[in-house]
Structure formats: C-alpha cells, structure tokens
N, C-alpha and C positions, 0 to 999 in steps of 0.2 A: 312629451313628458319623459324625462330619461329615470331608471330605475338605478337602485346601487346593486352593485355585485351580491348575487347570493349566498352567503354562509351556511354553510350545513352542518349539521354535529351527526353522523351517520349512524353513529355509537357513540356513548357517554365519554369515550378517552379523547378526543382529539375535534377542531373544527375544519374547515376548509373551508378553500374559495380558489375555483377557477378562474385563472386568469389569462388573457391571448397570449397565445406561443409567441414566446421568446428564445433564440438563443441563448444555453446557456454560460457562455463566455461573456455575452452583453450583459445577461445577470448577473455574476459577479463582478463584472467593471462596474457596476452600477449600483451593488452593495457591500464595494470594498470602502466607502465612507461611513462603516460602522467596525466596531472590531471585532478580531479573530475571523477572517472570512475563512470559510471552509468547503473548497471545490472538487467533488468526487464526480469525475468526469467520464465519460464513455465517448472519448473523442474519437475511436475509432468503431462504428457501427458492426453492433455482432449481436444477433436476439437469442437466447435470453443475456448474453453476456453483458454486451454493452449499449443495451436499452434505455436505462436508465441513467440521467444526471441530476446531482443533488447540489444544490447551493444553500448554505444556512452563513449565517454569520451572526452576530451579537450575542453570545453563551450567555448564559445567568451563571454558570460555573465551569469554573476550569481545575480540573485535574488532575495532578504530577508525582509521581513517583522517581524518586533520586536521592541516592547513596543510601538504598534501605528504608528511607522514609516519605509518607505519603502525606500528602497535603491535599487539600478543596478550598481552593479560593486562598490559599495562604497555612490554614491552620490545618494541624496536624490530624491525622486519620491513625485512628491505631490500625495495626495486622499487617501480613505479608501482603505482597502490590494486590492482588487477586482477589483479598478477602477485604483489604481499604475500598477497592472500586466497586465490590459489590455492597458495600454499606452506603456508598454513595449515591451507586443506583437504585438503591432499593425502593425509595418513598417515592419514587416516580416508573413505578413498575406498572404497563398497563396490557391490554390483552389483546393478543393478536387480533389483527385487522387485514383492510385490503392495501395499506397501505404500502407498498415497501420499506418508505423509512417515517414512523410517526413523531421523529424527533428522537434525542439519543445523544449519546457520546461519539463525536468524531473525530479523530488526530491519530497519532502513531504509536508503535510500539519499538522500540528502536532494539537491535541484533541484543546489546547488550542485558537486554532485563532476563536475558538465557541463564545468566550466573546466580542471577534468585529465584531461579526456577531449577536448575540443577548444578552438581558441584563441575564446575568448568573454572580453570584456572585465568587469573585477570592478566589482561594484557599491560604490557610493559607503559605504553603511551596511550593516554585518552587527550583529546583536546578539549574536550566539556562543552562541545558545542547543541548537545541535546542533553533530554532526558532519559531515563529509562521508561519512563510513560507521558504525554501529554496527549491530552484529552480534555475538549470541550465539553458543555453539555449545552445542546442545543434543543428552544422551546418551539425553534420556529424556523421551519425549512419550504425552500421550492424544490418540488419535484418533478421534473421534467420527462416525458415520455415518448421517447424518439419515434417508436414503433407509433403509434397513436396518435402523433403529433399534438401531444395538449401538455398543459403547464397547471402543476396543483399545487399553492401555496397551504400548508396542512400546518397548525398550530395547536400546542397541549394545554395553553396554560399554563404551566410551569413557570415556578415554582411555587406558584400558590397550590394552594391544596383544598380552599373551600369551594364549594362547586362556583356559589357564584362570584369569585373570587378571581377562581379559572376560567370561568369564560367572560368577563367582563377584558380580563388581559391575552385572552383570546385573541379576541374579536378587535384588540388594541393592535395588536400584532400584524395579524392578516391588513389593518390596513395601512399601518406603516411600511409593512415590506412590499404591497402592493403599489404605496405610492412612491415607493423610490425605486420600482422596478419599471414605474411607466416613466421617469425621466429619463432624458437623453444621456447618451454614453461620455463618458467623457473623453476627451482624444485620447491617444495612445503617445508614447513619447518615442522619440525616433532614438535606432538603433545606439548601443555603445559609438564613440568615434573611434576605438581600436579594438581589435580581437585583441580578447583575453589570454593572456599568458598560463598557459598549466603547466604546472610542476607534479611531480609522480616520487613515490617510496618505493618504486622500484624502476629499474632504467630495461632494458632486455636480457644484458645479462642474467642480474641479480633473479629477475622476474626466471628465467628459462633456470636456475639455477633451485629457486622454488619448487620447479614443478620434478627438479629431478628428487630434490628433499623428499617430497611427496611418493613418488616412485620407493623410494629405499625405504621409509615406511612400513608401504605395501607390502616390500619382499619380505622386511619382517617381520609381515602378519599382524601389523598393529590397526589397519585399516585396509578397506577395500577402496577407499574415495573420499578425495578432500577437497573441498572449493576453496582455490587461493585467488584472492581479489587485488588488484591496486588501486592505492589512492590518491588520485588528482586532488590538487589545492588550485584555487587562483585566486591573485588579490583583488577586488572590487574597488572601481572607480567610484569616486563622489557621484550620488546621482543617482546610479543605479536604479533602474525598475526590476525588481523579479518576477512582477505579473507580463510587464511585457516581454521575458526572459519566455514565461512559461506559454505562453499564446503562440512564439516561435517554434515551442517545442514539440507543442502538439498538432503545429502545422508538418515540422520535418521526420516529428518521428509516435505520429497518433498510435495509441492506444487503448484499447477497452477499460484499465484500472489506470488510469490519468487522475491526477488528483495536485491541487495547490490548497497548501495551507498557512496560513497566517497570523502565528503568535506570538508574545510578547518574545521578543527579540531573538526572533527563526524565522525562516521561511523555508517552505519546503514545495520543490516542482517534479512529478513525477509522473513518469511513462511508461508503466510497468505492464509488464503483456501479461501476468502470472496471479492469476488467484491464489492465495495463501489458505484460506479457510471459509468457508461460509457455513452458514447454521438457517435452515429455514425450517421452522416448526422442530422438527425432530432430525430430518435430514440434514446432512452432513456432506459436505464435498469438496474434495483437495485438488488440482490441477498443477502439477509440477512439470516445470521444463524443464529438460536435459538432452543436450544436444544441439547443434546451431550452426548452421551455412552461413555466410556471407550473402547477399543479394545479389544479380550481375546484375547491368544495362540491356543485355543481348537477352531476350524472351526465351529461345531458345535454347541458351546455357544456364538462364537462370531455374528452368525447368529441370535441364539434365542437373544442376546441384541439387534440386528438393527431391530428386530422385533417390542422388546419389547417400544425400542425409538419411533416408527412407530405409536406405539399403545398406546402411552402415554399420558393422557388428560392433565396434566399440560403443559408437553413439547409440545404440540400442540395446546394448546393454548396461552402459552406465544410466538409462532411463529406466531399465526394470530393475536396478539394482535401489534405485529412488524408490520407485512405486514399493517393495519390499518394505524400505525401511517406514514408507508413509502407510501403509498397511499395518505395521506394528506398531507404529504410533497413534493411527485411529483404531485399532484396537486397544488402546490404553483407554477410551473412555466412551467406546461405541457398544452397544449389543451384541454376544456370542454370535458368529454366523452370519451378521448383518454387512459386513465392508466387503466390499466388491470394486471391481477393475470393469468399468465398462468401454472405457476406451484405453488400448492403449500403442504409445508409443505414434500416435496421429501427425499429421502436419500439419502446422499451423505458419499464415506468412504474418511479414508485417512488412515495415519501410525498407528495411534495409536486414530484414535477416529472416530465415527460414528456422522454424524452431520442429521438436518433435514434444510432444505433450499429452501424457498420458492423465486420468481420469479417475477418482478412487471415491468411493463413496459410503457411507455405512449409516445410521440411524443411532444418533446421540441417546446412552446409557437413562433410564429413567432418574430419576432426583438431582440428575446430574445438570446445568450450564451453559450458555456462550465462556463462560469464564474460567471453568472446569476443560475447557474445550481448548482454550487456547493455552493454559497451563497445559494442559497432557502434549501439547503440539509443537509448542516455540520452543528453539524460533524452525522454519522450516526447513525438512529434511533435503531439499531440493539445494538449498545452498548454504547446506555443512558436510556434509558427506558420510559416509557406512564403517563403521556404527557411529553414533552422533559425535555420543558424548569426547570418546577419543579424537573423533576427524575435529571438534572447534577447539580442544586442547593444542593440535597441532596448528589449526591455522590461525587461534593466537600468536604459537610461539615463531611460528614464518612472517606472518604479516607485521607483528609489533604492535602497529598501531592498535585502538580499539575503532572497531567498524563505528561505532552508535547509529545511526538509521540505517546504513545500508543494508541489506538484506531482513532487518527487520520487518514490521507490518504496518501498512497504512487502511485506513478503512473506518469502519462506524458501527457502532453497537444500539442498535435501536430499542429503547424504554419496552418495545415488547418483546426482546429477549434476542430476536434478529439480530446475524451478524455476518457482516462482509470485508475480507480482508483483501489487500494485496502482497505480494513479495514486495519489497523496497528495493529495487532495481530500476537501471535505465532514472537513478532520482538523484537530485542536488536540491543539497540544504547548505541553507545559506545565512550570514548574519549582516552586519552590515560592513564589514568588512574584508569578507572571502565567501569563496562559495566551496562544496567541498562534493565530488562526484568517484563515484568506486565501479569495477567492473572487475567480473572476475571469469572464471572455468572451473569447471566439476575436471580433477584430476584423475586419472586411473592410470593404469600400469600400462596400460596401450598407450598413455597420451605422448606426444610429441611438443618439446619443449619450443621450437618455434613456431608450430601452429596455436599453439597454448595461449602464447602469448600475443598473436595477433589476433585469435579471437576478440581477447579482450579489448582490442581496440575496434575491431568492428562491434563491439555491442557498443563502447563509448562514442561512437562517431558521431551519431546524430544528434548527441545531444550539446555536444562539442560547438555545433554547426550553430545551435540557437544561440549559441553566445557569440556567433561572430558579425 
C-alpha cells in the first residue's frame, strides 16, 4: 500500500511537503515550462552563506516600477516605488516562521531606481532594457537545503485570502510543483556554434583615461572614491538558450548569490560573490567588496597574491573607506549604537579572484522595514564610491551610459518581512536579441590606470568564458 506525501501546515501561514533531494539546477530545468522561473542559487557552497537554494516560478503577481510609475499586474499603484510595493505586499503579510523563504517577492532592483531615492543626476543614454523594479510575487517555492541535504516545497495559498480558500490552492500547488519536479529533465541544448562577439564603451585608453577623471576629482576634494565600470554589449544568435548560458556560468565561475531570472522579455544570469543587504527579524547585515587579486594556476603564487591583497594599503583602505560610508548608511535606519564591524577587510576566494570583504551589521530601527531598509541603502555603497551621492553624479557623467541592473540588487523579500539581496555584479541580462555584461573598480587616488583597467577584465573573464 503506497501512501501520498505528507502536508503539513506547521502554523496557519503557509503548507509544506518534503520531497527527495533534488538538484537544484535539475528543478528549474524542470520548472522552467511554467513562467517567470526564479533561481536564487548558492552554487558555490558557504554555510550560512550559500546553504540555501530557492526555485519558485509561476507568480500570481508581477510588480514594476518605471519612469516614476508603479504597476501590479499591469494597473497602476499610486506612491513612490517603496510605498506602491509595500501596498502590494501588504495583504499577504504573514509571521515569521522557520522558514527561510515562505514565499514573497523575487526579482531585482536595477542601479537606477537610485535617482528616485535620491537627487543624482540622469545619465545621458539608457538603452531601456530593464526596469527600475521587477518583482514577482511568488505563492509557491522549493527550498532546498544543501547543509541538511533535504528539499521543502512550502506553499501560502496566495492569493486567496479565505482560510479555506488558501489551503484548498495550497495543497493545489504543492502538488503540481511536486509533479513536475519528479519528471525528467529535459536535455540541454548544445553550446552557441561561435563565440560571442563583445563590444565595450570604453576601449583602454578611454577606460585608463576615466580612472585618471576620477583621480582629479579627488584632488579637488569632490570625492574620496568612484567605481567606473564598462559596458560589454553582444548580439545574440537565433536560438539562443540563456539557462544553458547560466548552468556554464555557475560551472566556471560559482558563487554563493548566483541567481537566474525569467521575465517577460529579460533574462537575467548572475554570479555575484557580494551580499547587498539582508534583514532577518531585526538584524541587519551588509558584506562589501573592495579590493581584488587575479587568481594564478601556480598554488604557490596564487597564495603569495591573497597575501599580498591582505597586505595591501590602498586595497585596505579603499575597503575601510566602504565599511565608513556603509556604517553611515546603516545608521540611517538602524538603532543608536547598534551597527558594528565584525569582520573586517577578510579574504575571501572564488574562481578566478581573491577578494577582501568586510562585515557591518546593526539592528533595524523599530516601526521601521525591509523597505525602509533598502531605501536608506541603495543602491550599494561598495560600488558608488565616498560620498555617494557625489561619487554616482560623477560616474554618470564618465560612464554615459545608464548602468540599469548592473550594480543594482537581486534577491527576494519574503511575505514575512525577510530579506536577502545580492550586489548585481559578475551578471548579464539579456533580451532576445543582446546580452549586456558590465565590470568595473572602486577608484582612489593610489589607483593606477593600467591595473584599473585589467581588473576589470579579470572580474569579466569568467563570465565571458560561459558564452563561449
């Protein structure tokens, strides 16, 4: 006698049903034949970091903010982006649990929604290939637990609201996504037949001639630190897979905030090493990168450079001059006395580069938000530079272009107030006809204009590599 999987309602907000470990990469190949798939990945194992992979797909609502105005599902939201998404979330507010994510909003925040959060001047070119917000909202996620090896498909019911209403569409859920999670995978399609072509807004020159802009700046005191990024374009063959773009990516260059997302006409693949913001209960924690070796092949010089990073007074002080500015930005919306440095200036590796990563953390203000939280923050002070608001006026007027996701946030706001961000780095979005990838450097008056500028290409390398 074979029994059906158990459901549980643990507490009134949400259901469950375990189900056998799966891969999560094989769950979204498997529930990319429903829409908006949404994959926030921990492709590179790090506990608490990157424990946890989440895959949801099929929203009951999608949410967008662009050129000033907000929408759900099409129709208009009154209020500023901040105050439209919290009316959105609001009728599906539930109480924390053990869950990590009981379902929520997940998609990005793209660099530009900076300019409706504070007065920064618009950049000369945008290509409009994002929003300044899109965001899911999802009833019905798997949660995958690397440390523990077990798989929790957790469903809210949403967007009904009668009890029995919500768990009738429950209990709908959990076993739709459980029966399209025990089918086979589908193949994968084989590689492009040619590497992709990139094209760049700036060449070495121009680029080396940026970083000296930056420099003269400094002298006159208009900033301490600007992050100037370039932007890669390439056109997209007929055909095109970007899931199997992003399965290359997190093979060549894994990461802890790995994340693909899936919406009406974008697609986003990203490998980002860099926590932007998280919110768990009350606690609050910021992880900025600043600072960055190259990787060698030789063990033993790959060591002496993470040393040498270590040991680096410009790169260790352009990391405390971050921690500074992120310290006074979580004191913008954290407790008197509460924000603290407990790590700082660490080494952290990955594929192909050695980073330095300090640690800030403080205890979110009472009456205060996730939303209150990422207003007071964005977009991240780790790549604008000191003081903010000056350093993204200038790397407007250097860069031209408008960034839209790059350096922005990726990540998920969970119905019980939970939130986990990523920086938008090491990411390419794409539509169906280009894909578009940025890297940049945190500038200072020690930098050096040709190392400057090959950083930038060692952070783009590897991501380069998946498209070839």
């Amino acid at each position: 006698m074979t029994h059906s999987p158990r459901i549980t309602a643990p507490n009134p907000v949400m259901w469950t049903r375990e189900i056998p470990f799966i891969d999560p990469v094989a769950a979204a190949a498997r529930l990319r034949a429903l829409p908006g798939l949404a994959f926030l990945d921990s492709a590179m194992r790090h506990d608490p970091l990157g424990r946890h992979s989440i895959v949801a797909a099929d929203p009951f609502g999608r949410f967008r903010y662009r050129d000033g105005r907000a929408t759900l599902d099409g129709r208009p939201v009154a209020g500023g982006p901040m105050a439209a998404l919290r009316t959105c979330l609001e009728p599906y507010r539930l109480e924390p649990g053990p869950e990590p994510f009981p379902g929520g909003a997940i998609g990005y925040l793209a660099y530009d929604l900076g300019a409706a959060l504070e007065r920064v001047a618009p950049p000369a070119r945008r290509a409009g290939l994002t929003d300044d917000i899109a965001l899911n909202l999802y009833d019905t996620a798997l949660v995958v637990d690397h440390a523990a090896g077990t798989c929790r498909l957790v469903a809210t019911g949403f967007p009904e609201r009668a009890p029995d209403a919500r768990r009738a569409r429950a209990e709908a859920r959990l076993a739709l996504f459980a029966d399209r999670l025990a089918t086979a995978e589908p193949p994968g399609p084989a590689r492009p037949a040619e590497p992709l072509v990139w094209n760049s807004n700036f060449d070495r020159q121009t680029y080396e001639e940026a970083v000296e802009k930056v420099r003269h700046y400094i002298r006159a005191g208009d900033i301490y630190q600007a992050n100037i990024a370039q932007r890669f374009t390439a056109d997209l063959p007929a055909g095109f897979d970007p899931f199997a773009l992003y399965r290359r990516l997190r093979e060549t260059n894994p990461a802890t905030f790995g994340a693909y997302l899936e919406q009406e006409g974008l697609t986003v693949a990203s490998s980002s090493p860099e926590r932007f913001i998280r919110l768990d209960g009350r606690h609050v924690e910021t992880r900025p990168i600043k600072g960055t070796a190259r990787r060698l092949d030789d063990p033993e010089a790959d060591r002496a450079a993470a040393g040498a990073l270590q040991a680096s007074v410009k790169e260790r002080a352009e990391n405390v001059m971050i921690v500074d500015l992120l310290r006074n930005d979580l004191s913008r919306v954290c407790a008197p006395g509460s924000v603290a440095v407990p790590t700082l200036c660490g080494l952290e590796t990955y594929a192909n580069v050695h980073h330095l990563v300090s640690v800030v953390t403080g205890d979110l203000r009472d009456g205060l938000d996730a939303l209150d939280l990422l207003a007071g923050t964005f977009p991240g002070g780790s790549i604008t530079g000191a003081p903010k608001i000056r350093a993204m006026d200038i790397i407007t007027e250097i860069e031209g272009d408008a960034r839209e996701l790059y350096c922005g946030a990726i990540g998920r706001i969970g119905f019980d107030g939970a939130l986990d961000t990523s920086i938008a780095i090491r990411t390419v979005f794409m539509d169906d006809r280009q894909a578009v990838l940025q890297a940049g450097g945190g500038v200072t008056l020690l930098s050096e204009p040709g190392p400057e500028y090959d950083e930038t290409l060692a952070k783009a390398a590897r991501v380069f590599e998946a498209f070839a």
